[in-house]
C-alpha positions as CSV (number, residue, x, y, z in Angstrom):
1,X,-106.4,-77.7,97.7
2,X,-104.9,-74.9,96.1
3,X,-104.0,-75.1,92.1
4,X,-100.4,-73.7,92.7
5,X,-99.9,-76.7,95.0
6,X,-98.9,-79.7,94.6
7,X,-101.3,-82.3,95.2
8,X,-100.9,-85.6,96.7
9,X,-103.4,-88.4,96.5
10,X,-102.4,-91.1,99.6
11,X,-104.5,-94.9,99.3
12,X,-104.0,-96.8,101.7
13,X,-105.4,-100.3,101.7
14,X,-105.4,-102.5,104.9
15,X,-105.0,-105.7,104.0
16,X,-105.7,-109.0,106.1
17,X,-103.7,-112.3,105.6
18,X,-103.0,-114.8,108.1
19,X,-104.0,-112.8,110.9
20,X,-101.7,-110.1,110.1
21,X,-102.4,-106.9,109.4
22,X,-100.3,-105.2,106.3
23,X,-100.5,-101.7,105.3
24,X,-99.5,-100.7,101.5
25,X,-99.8,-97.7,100.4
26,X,-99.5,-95.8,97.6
27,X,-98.4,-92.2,96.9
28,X,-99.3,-89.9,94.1
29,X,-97.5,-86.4,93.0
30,X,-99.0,-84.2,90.5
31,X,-96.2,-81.2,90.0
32,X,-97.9,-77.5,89.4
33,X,-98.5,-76.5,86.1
34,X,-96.1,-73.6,85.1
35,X,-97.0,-70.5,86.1
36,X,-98.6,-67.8,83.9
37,X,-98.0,-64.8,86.1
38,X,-94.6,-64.9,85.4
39,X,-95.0,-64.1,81.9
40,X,-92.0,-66.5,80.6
41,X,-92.4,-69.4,78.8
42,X,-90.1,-71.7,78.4
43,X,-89.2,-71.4,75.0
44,X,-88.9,-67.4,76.0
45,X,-86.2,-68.9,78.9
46,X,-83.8,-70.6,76.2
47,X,-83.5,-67.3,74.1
48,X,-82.9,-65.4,77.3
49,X,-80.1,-68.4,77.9
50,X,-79.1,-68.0,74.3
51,X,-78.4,-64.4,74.6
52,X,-76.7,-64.6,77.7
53,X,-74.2,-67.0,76.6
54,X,-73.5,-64.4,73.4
55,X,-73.2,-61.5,75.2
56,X,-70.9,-63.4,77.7
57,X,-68.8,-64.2,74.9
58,X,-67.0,-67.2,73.9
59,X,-65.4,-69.6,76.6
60,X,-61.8,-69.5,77.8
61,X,-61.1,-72.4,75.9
62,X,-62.3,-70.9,72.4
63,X,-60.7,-67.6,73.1
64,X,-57.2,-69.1,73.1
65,X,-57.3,-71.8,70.8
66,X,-59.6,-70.0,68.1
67,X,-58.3,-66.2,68.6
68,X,-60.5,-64.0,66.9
69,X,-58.6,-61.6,64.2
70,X,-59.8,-59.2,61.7
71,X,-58.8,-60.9,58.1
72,X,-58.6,-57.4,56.6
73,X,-56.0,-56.8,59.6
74,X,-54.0,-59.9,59.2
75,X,-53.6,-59.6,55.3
76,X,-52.1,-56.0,55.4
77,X,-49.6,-56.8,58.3
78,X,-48.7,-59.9,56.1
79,X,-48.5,-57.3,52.9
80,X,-46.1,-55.1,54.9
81,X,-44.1,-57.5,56.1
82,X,-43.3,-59.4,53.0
83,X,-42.7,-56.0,51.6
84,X,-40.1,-55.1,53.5
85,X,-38.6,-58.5,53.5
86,X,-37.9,-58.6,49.8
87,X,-36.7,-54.7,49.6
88,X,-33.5,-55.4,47.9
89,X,-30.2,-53.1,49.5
90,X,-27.9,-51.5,47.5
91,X,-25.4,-53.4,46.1
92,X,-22.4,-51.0,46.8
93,X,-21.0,-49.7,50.1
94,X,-19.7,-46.4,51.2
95,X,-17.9,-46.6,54.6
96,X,-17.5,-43.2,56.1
97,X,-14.6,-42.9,59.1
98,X,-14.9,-39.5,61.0
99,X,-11.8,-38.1,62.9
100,X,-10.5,-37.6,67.1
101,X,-8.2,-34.7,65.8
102,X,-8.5,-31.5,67.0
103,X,-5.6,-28.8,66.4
104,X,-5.4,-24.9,66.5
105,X,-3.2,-22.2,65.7
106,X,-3.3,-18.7,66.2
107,X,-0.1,-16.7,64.1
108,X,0.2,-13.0,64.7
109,X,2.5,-10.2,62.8
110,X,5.5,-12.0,64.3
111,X,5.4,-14.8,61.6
112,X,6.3,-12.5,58.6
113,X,9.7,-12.3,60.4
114,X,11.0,-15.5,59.2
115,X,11.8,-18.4,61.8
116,X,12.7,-16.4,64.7
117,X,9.3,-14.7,64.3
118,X,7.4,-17.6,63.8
119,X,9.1,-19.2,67.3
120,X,8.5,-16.6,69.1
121,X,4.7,-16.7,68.1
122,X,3.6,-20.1,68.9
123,X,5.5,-19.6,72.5
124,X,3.1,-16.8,72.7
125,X,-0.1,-18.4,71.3
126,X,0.8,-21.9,72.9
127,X,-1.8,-21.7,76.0
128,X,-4.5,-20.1,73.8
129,X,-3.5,-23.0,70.8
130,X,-4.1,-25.9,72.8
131,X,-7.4,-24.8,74.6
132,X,-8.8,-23.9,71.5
133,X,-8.0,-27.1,70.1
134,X,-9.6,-29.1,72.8
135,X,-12.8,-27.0,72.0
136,X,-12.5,-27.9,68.4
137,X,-12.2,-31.9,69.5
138,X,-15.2,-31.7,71.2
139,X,-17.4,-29.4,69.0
140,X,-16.2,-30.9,65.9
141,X,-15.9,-34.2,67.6
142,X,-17.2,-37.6,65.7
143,X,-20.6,-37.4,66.4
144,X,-21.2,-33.7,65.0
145,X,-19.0,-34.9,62.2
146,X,-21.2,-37.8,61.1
147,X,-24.7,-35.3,61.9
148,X,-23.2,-33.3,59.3
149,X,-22.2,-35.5,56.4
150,X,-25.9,-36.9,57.0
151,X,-27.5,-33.4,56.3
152,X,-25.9,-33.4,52.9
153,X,-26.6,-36.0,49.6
154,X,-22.8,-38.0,50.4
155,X,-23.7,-40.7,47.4
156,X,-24.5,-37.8,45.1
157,X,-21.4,-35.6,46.0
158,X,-18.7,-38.4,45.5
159,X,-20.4,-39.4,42.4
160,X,-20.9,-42.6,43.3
161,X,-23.9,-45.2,42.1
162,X,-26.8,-46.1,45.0
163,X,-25.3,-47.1,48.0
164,X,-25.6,-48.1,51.7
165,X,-24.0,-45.7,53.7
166,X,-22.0,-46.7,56.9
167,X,-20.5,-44.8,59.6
168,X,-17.7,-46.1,61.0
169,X,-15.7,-45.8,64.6
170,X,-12.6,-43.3,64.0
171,X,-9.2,-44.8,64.3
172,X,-7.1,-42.9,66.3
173,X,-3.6,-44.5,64.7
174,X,-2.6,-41.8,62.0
175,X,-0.7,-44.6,60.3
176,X,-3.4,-47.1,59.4
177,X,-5.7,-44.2,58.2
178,X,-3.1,-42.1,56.0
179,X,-1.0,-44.8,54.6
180,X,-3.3,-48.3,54.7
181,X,-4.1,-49.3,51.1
182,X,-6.7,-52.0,52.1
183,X,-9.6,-52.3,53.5
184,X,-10.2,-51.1,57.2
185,X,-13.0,-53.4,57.3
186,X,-14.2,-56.9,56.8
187,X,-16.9,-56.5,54.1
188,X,-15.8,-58.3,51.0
189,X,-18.5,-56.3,49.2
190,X,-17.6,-56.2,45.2
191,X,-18.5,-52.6,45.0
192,X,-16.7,-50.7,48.0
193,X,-15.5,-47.5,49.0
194,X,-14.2,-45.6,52.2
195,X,-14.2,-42.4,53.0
196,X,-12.1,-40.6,55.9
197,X,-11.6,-37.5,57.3
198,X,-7.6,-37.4,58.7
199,X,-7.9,-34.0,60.5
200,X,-10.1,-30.9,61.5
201,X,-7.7,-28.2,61.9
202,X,-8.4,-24.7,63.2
203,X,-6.1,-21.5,62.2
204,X,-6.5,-17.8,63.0
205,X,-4.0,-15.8,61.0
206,X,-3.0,-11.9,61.1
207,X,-4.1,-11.7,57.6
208,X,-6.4,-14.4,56.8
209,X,-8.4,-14.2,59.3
210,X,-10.3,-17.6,61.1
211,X,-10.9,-20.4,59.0
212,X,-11.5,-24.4,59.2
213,X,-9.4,-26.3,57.0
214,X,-10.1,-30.5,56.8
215,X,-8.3,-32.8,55.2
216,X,-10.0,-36.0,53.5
217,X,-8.6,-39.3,51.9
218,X,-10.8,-41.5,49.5
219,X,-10.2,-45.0,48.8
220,X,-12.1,-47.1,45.5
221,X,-12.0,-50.4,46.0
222,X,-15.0,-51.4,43.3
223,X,-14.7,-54.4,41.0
224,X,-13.1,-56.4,43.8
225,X,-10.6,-54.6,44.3
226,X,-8.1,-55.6,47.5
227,X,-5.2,-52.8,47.5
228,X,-6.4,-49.0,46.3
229,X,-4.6,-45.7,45.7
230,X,-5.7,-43.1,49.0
231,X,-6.7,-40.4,47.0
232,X,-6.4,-37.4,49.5
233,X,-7.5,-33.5,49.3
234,X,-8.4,-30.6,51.5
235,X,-11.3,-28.3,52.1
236,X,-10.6,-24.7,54.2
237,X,-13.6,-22.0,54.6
238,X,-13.8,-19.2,57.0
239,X,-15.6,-19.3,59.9
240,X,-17.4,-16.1,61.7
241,X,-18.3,-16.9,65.6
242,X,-15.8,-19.6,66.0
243,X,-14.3,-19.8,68.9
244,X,-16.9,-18.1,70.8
245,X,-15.8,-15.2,73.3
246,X,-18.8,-15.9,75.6
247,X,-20.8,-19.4,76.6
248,X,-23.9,-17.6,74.8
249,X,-22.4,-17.4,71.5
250,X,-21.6,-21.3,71.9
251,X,-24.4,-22.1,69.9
252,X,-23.5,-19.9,67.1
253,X,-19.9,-20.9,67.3
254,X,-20.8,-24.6,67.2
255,X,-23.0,-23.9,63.8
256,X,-20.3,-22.2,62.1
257,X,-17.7,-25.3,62.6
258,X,-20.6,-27.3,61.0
259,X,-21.4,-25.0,57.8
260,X,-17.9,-24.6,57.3
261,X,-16.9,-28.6,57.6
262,X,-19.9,-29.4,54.9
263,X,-18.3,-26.6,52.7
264,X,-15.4,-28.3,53.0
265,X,-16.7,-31.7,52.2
266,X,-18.0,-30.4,48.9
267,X,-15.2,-28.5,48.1
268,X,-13.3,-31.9,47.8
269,X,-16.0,-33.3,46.7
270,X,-16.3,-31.1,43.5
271,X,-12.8,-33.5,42.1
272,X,-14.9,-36.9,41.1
273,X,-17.0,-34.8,38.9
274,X,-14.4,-33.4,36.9
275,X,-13.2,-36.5,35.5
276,X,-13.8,-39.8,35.3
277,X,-13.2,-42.5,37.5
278,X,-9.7,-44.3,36.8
């Protein structure tokens, strides 16, 4: 019988009683002995098992009850977070309102020659008035408004303390916006102000040349205030390539409204550093 066998010892005993023959037998397994061709023991087995299972990785079960995160990781996400959750704001507000208006007017010599002249020149400018000030509207609309108030320091130039800056829809009612004394919104902020632009106005003259001219109105309402004076001034600067003569120069007409509206800005800006407020 061959070692790698099994072996099987079989006994049988033939027993006699009482004229009948009974047969027991008895059975014997011996199991092989572990092979040493194969070169693995058994203890090498439950490292191989061992490594298995860690390369494998831990069960479903682990994995999403027992999620595996980087403390270094966690500890700077929970830095940033509580960082910017206790980054105090500004306690004052500045509430900025751009404008829908859009006007032009082109004057030529007929203007020096009193009233009749000055008749006679807007019923000859009228078609070129009103398409020009459609094309102001929309290049000097809000949104180019508001792009260029951000390009410039606003807090700094109304000489105002830090504050959070807020840009507003435009009202299109003249009335509320020229003449309201109170707030036009519902912050009840201690330290609040408003600041409006109530027309973007384009004029070409015989003499003078092309110009913007913009006028703004500025409204205190700090230390509580409820009702404010409307403290209103202009701004007018020339401008070079606007209106543009061709669809090319739209571009450079479009940049010279903007330079020209900021230079404005300033120029009525320059008031709240003369003197002091109230």
């Amino acid at each position: 019988m061959n070692k790698n066998q099994a072996t099987s010892t079989i006994a049988s005993v033939l027993i006699m009683f009482g004229g009948t023959t009974i047969y027991a037998m008895a059975q014997e397994t011996v199991q092989p002995e572990p092979q040493a061709e194969s070169g693995i023991t058994a203890v090498e087995e439950s490292v191989v098992e061992t490594t298995a299972s860690e390369v494998d990785g831990p069960s479903e079960a682990e994995s999403l009850n027992e999620p595996i995160v980087p403390a270094a990781v966690v500890t700077e996400e929970a830095v940033a977070v509580e960082t910017v959750a206790t980054e105090p704001k500004p306690e004052c507000e500045l509430h900025i309102f751009p404008s829908l208006e859009g006007e032009a007017q082109t004057t030529g010599w007929l203007s020096g020659f009193g009233i009749v002249g000055a008749i006679a020149d807007a019923a000859a400018n009228d078609g070129k008035n009103k398409s020009e000030g459609d094309y102001l509207r929309d290049a000097l609309g809000p949104q180019m408004q508001v792009q260029s108030l951000k390009s410039i320091e606003l807090v700094k130039e109304l000489n105002l303390p830090e504050a959070q800056i807020i840009f507003q829809e435009p009202i299109e009612d003249r009335k509320i916006t020229t003449k309201q004394k109170t707030r036009l919104t519902d912050s009840t902020a201690t330290c609040y102000v408003e600041f409006l632009v109530t027309q973007n106005f384009y004029r070409k003259a015989a003499i003078y040349g092309r110009s913007l001219n913009n006028r703004f109105i500025f409204k205190d309402f700090r230390d509580g205030l409820e009702e404010t004076k409307l403290v209103k001034g202009r701004g007018g600067n020339s401008l070079k390539h606007f209106p543009p003569k061709t669809p090319e120069e739209s571009e450079a007409a479009e940049a010279d409204l903007q330079q020209a509206f900021v230079a404005n800005f300033k120029e009525f800006a320059k008031r709240f550093h003369r003197k002091k407020r109230r």
